[in-house]
KEPANU-752520 format. One record per residue (C-alpha): x, y, z; residue in three letters. Coordinates in Angstrom, 2 decimals, m for minus. Layout:
BEGIN
ATOM       x       y       z code
ATOM       X       Y       Z  Ala
...
This chain:
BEGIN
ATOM       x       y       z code
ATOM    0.00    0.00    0.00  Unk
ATOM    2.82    2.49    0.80  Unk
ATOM    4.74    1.94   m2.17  Unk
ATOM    1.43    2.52   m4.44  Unk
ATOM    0.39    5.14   m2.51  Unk
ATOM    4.12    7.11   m3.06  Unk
ATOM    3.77    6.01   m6.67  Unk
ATOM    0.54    7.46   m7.43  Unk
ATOM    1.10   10.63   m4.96  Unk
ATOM    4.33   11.45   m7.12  Unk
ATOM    2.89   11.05  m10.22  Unk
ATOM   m0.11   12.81   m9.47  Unk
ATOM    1.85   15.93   m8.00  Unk
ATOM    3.80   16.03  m11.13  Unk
ATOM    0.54   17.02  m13.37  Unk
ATOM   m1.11   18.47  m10.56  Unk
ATOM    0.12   21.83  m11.06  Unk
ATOM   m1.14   22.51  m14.78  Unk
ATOM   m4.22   24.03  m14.33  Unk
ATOM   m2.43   26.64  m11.64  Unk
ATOM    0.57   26.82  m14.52  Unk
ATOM   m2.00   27.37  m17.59  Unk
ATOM   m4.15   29.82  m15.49  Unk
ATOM   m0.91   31.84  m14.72  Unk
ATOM    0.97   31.84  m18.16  Unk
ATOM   m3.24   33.21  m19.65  Unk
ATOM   m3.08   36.07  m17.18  Unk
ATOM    0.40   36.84  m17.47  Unk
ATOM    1.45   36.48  m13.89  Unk
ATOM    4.24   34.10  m12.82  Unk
ATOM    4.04   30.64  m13.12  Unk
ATOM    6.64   30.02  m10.98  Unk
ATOM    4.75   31.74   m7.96  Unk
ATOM    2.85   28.79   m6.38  Unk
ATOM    6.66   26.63   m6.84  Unk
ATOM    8.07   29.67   m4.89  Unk
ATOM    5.12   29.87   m2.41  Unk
ATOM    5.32   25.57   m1.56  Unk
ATOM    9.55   26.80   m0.98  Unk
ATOM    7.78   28.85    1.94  Unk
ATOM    6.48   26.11    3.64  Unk
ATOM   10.04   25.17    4.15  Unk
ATOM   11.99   28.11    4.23  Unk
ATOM    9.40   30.65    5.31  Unk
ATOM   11.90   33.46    5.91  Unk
ATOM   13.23   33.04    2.64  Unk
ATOM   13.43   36.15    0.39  Unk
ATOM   15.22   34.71   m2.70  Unk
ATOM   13.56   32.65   m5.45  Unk
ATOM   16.18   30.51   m6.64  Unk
ATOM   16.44   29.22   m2.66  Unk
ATOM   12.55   28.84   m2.24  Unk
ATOM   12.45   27.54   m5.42  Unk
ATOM   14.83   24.50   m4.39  Unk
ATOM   12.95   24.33   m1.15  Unk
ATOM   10.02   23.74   m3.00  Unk
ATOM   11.17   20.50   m4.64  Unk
ATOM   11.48   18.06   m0.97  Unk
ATOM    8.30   19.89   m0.11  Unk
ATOM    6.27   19.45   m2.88  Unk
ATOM    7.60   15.67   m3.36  Unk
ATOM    7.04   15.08    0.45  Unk
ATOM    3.53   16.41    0.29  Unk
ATOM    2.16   14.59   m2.54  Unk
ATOM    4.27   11.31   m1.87  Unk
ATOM    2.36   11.68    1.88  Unk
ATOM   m0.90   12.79    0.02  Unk
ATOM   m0.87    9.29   m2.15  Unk
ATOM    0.16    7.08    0.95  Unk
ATOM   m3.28    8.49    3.01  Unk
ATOM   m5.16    7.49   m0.40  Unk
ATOM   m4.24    4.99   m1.07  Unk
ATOM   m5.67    3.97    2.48  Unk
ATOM   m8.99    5.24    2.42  Unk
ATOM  m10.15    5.70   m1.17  Unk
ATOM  m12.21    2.60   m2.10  Unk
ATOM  m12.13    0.95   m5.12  Unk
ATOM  m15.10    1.75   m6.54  Unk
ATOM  m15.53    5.00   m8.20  Unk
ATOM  m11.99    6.17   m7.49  Unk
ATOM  m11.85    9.00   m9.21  Unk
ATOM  m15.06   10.78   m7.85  Unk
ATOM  m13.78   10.14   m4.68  Unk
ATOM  m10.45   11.40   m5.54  Unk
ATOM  m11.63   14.32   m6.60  Unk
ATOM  m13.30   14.67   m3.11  Unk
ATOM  m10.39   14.02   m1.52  Unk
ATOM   m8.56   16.62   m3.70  Unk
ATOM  m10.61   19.31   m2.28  Unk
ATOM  m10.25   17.89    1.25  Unk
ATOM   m6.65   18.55    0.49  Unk
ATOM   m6.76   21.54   m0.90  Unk
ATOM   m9.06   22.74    2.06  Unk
ATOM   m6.12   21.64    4.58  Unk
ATOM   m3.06   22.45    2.22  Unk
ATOM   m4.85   26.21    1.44  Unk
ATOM   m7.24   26.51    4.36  Unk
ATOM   m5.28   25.44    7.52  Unk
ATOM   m1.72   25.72    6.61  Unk
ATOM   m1.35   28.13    3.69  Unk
ATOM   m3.26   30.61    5.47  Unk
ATOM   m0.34   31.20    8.29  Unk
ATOM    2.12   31.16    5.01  Unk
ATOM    1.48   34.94    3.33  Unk
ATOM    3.40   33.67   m0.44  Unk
ATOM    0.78   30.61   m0.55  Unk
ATOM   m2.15   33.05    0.59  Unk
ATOM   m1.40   35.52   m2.14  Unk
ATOM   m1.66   32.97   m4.72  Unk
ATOM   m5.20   33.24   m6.83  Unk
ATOM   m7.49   30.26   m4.99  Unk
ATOM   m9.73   28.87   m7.67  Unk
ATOM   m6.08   27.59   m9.60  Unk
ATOM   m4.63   26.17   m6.47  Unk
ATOM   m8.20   24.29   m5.59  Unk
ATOM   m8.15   23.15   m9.37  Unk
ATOM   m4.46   22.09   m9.38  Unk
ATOM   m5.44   19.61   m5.94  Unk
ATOM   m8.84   18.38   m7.69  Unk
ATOM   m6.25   16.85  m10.37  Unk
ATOM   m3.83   15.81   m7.91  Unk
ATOM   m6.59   13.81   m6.78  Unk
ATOM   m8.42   12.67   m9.65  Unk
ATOM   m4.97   11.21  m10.62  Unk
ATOM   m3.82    9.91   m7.52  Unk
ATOM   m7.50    7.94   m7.32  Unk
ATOM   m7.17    6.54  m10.88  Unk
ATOM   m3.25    5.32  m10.59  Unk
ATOM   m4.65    3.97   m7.29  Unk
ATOM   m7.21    2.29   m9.07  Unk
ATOM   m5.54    0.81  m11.98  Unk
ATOM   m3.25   m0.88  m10.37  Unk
């Protein structure tokens, strides 16, 4: 279960970021800003980019490895990817909600792209989960 569950978790949070990556290259802002903003979570003192930037890659891997070991408990079977897509915005409710909110980069990133980019996260997770 582990070892699926880190499988699917870093797979997922490799595509998970496209919708928050297509959403900021159409409006023109950066989309490097949420990498930069996950660097926080590690470094939150951190002024400069390239350093947040490589604080953002155990972070981000860590998360989403983490992410895919807790679903790959709990999500059942059946219908996987509705109920990854659930758990996505669980997530994202935790990850944005409850943690990003004491973390003023991941607060200042537009919500509706971050909650999108942890819907796929899940809704990949769930169907890795489920195909194997």
């Amino acid at each position: 279960m582990i070892r699926r569950g880190v499988r699917a978790g870093l797979i997922a949070g490799l595509v998970s970021g496209v919708p928050s990556t297509l959403h900021a290259l159409a409006t023109g802002d950066d989309p490097l800003a949420a990498t930069v903003a996950a660097g926080s979570i590690l470094l939150p003192r951190q002024t400069r980019r390239t350093r947040l930037i490589a604080a953002a890659v155990p972070v981000h891997f860590g998360l989403s490895a983490a992410w895919g070991v807790a679903l790959a408990a709990v999500l059942p079977p059946r219908h996987a990817i509705r109920y990854g897509v659930l758990a996505g915005a669980a997530i994202a409710a935790l990850d944005l909600g409850v943690a990003g909110r004491r973390l003023p980069m991941i607060r200042a990133l537009p919500v509706v792209p971050q909650v999108l980019d942890h819907l796929v996260y899940g809704a990949v997770a769930a169907a890795l989960l489920a195909s194997d």
